[in-house]
C-alpha positions in Angstrom: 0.0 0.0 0.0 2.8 2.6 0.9 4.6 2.4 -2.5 1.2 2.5 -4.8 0.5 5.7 -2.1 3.6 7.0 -2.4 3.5 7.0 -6.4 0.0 8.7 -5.8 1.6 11.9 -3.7 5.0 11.8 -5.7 2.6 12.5 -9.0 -0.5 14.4 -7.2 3.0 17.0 -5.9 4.7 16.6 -9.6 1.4 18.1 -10.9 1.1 21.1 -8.5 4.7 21.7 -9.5 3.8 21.7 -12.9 1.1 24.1 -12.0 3.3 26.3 -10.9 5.9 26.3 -13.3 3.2 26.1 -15.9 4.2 22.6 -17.8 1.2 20.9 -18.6 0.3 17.4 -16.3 -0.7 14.4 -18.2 -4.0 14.2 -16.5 -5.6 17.7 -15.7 -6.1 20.4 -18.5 -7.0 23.2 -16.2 -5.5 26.3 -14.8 -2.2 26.2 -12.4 -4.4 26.9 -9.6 -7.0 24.7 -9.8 -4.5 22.1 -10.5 -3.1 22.6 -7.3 -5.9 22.8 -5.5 -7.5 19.6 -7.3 -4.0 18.1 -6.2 -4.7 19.1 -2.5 -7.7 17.5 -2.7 -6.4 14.5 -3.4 -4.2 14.6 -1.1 -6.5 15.2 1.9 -8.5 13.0 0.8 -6.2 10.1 1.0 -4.8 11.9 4.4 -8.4 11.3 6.0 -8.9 7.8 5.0 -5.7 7.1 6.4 -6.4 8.4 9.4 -9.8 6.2 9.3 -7.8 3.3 9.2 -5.2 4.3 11.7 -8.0 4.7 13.9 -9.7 2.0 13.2 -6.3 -0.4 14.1 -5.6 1.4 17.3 -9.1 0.5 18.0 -8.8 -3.2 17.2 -5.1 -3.2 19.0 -6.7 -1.2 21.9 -9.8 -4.2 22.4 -7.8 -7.5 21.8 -6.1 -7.8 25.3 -9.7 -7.9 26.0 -10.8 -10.2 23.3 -7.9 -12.5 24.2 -9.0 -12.5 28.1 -12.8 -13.2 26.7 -11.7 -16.5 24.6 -9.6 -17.5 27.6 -12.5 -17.3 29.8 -14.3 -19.5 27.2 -11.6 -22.1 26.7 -11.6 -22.9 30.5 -15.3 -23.1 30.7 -15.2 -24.8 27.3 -12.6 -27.4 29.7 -15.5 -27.8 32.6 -18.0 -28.8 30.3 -15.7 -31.3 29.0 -15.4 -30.2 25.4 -11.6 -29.8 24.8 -12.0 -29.0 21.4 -13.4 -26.0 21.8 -10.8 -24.9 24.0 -8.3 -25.8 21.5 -10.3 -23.4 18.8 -10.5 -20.8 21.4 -6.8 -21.0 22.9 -6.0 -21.1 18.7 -8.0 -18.1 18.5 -6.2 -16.5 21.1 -2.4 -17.6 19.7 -3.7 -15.8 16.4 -5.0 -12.4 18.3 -1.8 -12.3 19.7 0.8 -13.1 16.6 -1.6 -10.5 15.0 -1.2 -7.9 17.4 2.8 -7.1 16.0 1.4 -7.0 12.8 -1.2 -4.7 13.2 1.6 -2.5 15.2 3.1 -2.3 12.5 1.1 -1.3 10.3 0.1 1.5 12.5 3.5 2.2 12.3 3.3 2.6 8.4 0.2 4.1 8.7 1.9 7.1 10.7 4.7 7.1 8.1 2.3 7.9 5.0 0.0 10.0 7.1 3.6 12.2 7.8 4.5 11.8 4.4 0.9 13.5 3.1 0.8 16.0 5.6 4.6 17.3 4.5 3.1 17.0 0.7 0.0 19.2 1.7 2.9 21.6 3.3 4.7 21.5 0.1 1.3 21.7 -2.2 0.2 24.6 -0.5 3.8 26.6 -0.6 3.8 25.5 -4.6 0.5 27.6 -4.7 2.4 31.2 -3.3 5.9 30.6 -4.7 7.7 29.0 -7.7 8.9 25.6 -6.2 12.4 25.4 -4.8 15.3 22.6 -3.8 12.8 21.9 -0.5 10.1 20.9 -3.6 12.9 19.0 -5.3 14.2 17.1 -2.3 10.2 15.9 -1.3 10.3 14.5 -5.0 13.5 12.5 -4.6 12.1 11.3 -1.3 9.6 10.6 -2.5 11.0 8.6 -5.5 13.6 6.9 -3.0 10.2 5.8 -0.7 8.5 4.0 -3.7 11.6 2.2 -4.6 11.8 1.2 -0.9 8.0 0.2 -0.8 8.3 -1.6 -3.9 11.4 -4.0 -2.7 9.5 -4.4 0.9 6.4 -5.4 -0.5 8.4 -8.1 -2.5 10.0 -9.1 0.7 6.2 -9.6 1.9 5.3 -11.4 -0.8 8.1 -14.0 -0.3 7.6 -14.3 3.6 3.7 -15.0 2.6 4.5 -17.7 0.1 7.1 -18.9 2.6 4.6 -19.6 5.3 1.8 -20.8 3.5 4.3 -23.5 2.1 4.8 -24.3 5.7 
């Protein structure tokens, strides 16, 4: 998801630069201003439904201790009643909540990378709109550039530890 996101900003910040510099973008044929403001858009846009999500995994990371003491709860009564197989499923349940809780760490973690990484670009969008873009512009869109290479080669890596433990 970063590196698709990152390609997003990196072109959504290229075409308020253009805007500015007055090139033409591939995809709007509108003034420099309202390319820079459609580009802001976009980019708060994706800024809040990041922020959804962010939210929405603190949330979920926030309730599983809970969860986790909940299925534990039911395993031992599960044990009383003399049905060990659901106690299995349930202590199973619980192993899973808790491998998943790194993961979804994180991801929050990411999450606050590319939510950092749009707000800087909504900086940089919005100085584009008063000034003729400088080396600060410049540096954002090597960053940016370096972050989807990055993204790219880590979302390989993914991939490979995936396919690894499904083999398993």
């Amino acid at each position: 998801m970063a590196g698709r996101l990152v390609e997003q900003v990196n072109r959504l910040i290229r075409s308020g630069v253009a805007s500015v510099t007055g090139e033409s973008p591939d995809s709007l044929e509108t003034g420099p201003a309202a390319q820079t403001e459609h580009a802001l858009r976009l980019v708060r846009d994706k800024l809040g439904k990041l922020i959804v999500e962010r939210r929405r995994l603190v949330r979920q990371l926030t309730d599983l201790p809970q969860a986790a003491t909940d299925l534990a709860q039911k395993a031992e009564l599960a044990v009383r009643k003399g049905r060990e197989d659901l106690a299995r499923a349930a202590m199973a349940e619980v192993a899973n909540l808790t491998a998943g809780r790194a993961g979804m760490a994180e991801e929050v973690e990411g999450l606050d990378a590319d939510i950092a990484l749009l707000e800087d670009a909504i900086v940089k969008l919005n100085q584009t709109q008063a000034r003729q873009p400088d080396a600060d512009m410049r540096a954002l869109l090597t960053e940016l550039d370096r972050l989807a290479a990055e993204s790219v080669t880590d979302i390989t890596r993914e991939d490979a530890k995936r396919r690894q433990s499904q083999e398993r």
